[in-house]
C-alpha positions in Angstrom: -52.6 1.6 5.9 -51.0 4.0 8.5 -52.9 4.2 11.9 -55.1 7.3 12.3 -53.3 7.9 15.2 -50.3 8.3 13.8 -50.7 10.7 11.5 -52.2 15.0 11.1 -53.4 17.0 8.2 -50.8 19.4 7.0 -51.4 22.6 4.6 -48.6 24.4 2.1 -47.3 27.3 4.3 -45.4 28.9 1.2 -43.4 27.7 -1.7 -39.8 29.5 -0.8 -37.0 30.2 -3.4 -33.9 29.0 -1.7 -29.7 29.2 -2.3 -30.1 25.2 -3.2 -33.7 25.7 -4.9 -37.1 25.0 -4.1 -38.8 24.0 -1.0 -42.4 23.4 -0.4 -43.2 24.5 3.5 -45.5 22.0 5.0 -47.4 23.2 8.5 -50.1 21.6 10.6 -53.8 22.6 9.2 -55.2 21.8 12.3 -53.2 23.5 15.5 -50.7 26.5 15.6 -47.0 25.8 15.6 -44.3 27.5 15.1 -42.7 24.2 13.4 -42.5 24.0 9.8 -41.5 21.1 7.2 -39.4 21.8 4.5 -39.4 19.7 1.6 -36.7 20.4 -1.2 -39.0 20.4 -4.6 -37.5 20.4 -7.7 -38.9 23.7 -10.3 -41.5 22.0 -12.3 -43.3 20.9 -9.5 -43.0 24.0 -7.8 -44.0 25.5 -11.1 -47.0 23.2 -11.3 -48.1 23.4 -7.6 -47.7 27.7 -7.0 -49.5 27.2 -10.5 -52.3 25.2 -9.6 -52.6 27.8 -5.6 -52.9 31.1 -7.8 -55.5 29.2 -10.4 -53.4 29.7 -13.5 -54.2 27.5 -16.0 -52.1 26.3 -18.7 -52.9 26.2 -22.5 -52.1 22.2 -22.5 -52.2 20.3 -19.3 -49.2 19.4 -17.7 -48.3 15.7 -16.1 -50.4 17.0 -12.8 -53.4 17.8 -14.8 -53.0 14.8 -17.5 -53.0 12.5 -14.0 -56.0 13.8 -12.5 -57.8 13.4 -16.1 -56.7 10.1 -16.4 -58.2 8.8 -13.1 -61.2 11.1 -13.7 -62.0 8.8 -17.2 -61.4 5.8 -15.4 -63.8 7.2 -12.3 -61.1 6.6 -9.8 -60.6 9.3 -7.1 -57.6 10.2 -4.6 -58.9 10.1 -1.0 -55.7 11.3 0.3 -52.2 12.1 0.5 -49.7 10.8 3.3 -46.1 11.5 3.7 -45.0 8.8 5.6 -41.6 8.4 5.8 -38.4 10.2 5.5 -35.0 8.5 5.0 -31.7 10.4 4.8 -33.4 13.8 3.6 -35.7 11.6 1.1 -39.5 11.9 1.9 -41.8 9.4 0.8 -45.4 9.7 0.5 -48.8 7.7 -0.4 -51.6 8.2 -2.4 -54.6 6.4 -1.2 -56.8 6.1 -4.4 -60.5 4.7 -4.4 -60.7 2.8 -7.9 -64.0 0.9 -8.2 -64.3 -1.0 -4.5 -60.9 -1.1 -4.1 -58.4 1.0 -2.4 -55.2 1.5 -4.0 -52.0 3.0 -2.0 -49.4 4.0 -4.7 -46.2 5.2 -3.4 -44.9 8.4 -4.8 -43.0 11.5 -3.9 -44.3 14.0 -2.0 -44.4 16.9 -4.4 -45.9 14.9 -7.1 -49.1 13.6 -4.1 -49.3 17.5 -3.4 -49.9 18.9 -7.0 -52.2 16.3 -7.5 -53.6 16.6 -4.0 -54.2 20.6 -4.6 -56.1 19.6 -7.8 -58.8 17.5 -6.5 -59.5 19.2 -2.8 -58.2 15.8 -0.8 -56.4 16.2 2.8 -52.7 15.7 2.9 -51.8 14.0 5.7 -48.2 13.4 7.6 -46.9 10.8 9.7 -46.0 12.6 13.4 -42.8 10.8 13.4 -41.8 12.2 10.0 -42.8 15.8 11.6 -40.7 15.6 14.8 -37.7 14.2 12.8 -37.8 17.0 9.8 -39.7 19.7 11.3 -37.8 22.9 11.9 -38.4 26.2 13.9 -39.8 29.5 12.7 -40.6 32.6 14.2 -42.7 35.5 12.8 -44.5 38.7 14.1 -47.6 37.5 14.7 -49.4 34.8 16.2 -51.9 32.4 14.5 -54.7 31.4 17.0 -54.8 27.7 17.6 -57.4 26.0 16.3 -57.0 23.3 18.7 -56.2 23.6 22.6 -52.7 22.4 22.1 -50.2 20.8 20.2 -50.0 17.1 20.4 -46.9 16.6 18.8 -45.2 18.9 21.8 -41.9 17.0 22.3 -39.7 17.8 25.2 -36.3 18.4 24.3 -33.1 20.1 25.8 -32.1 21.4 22.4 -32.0 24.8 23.0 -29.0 26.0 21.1 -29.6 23.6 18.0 -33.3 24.9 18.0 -31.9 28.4 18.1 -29.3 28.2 15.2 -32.0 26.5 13.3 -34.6 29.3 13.8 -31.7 31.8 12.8 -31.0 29.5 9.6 -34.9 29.6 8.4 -35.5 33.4 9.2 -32.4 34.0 7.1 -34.3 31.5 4.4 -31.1 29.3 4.5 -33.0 25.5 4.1 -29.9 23.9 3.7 -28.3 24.9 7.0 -31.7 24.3 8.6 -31.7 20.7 7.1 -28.1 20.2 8.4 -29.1 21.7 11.6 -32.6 19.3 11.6 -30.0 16.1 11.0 -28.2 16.9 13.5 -31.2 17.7 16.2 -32.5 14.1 15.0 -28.9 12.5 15.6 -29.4 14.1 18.9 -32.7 12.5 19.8 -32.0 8.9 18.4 -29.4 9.1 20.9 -31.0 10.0 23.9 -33.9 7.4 22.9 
């Protein structure tokens, strides 16, 4: 299992229509930011998770609901959800499961952990690497209050124009330019580390 260390709660920020589809908008539950994750979702599971926020319930279950059913008979339980790693513009993610007195980690993409994860009440968690490599800029016209004193995934960087197209690209909702943009911000960084 992932060092606590090493890893922050994270909440749905919004579930955004984009030019190259869907895109679940992952921010830190725990501390303001202005830094968002974008994760490109395909429609179902955006279906199922905006579903599942706004408490409309389907007729029949779908594969979300039939999965939390399932491990209900069986009297397993999810603790958690981690996203954990992210290779190329793939995410990965965990779901730590409590089945009997054992604990199960079953790997599994990231939309998938969050419908589940939205169903049950359980924390989704993300590594802080997997943050600073994906996470892009937004602004809007107010302020949240921190929750915490400050942000300890601050990174340092001497970005600025990168950081600024990439603000442009989200306020105009372009997620593909802002992933191209993030790519190349994370090119930028491997090579100065």
């Amino acid at each position: 299992m992932m060092p606590e260390e090493d890893i922050f709660e994270v909440k749905i920020s919004d579930i955004s229509v984009t030019t190259v589809g869907f895109a679940l908008i992952l921010k830190p539950a725990h501390f303001s930011s202005k830094e968002v994750v974008p994760i490109f979702i395909g429609p179902l599971e955006a279906y199922s998770i905006s579903n599942e926020l706004q408490k409309i319930k389907n007729p029949r279950p779908n594969t979300h609901d039939l999965m939390i059913s399932i491990l209900n008979q069986l009297g397993a339980r999810i603790l958690r959800v981690i996203i954990n790693d992210l290779v190329g513009n793939i995410f990965y993610a965990t779901l730590v499961i409590q089945f009997e007195d054992r604990i199960l980690e079953i790997d599994a993409r990231p939309s998938d952990s969050v419908a589940l994860a939205i169903r049950v009440g359980c924390p989704v968690f993300m590594n802080k690497k997997v943050f600073r490599e994906s996470a892009v800029i937004i602004s809007s016209g107010e302020e949240e209050q921190p929750v915490v004193e400050e942000n300890p995934l601050k990174q340092k960087s001497n970005l600025e124009i990168l950081q600024e197209r990439l603000q442009k690209a989200i306020e105009e909702e372009n997620y593909e330019e802002a992933a191209r943009i993030r790519d190349e911000i994370k090119q930028l960084k491997q090579k100065d580390n």
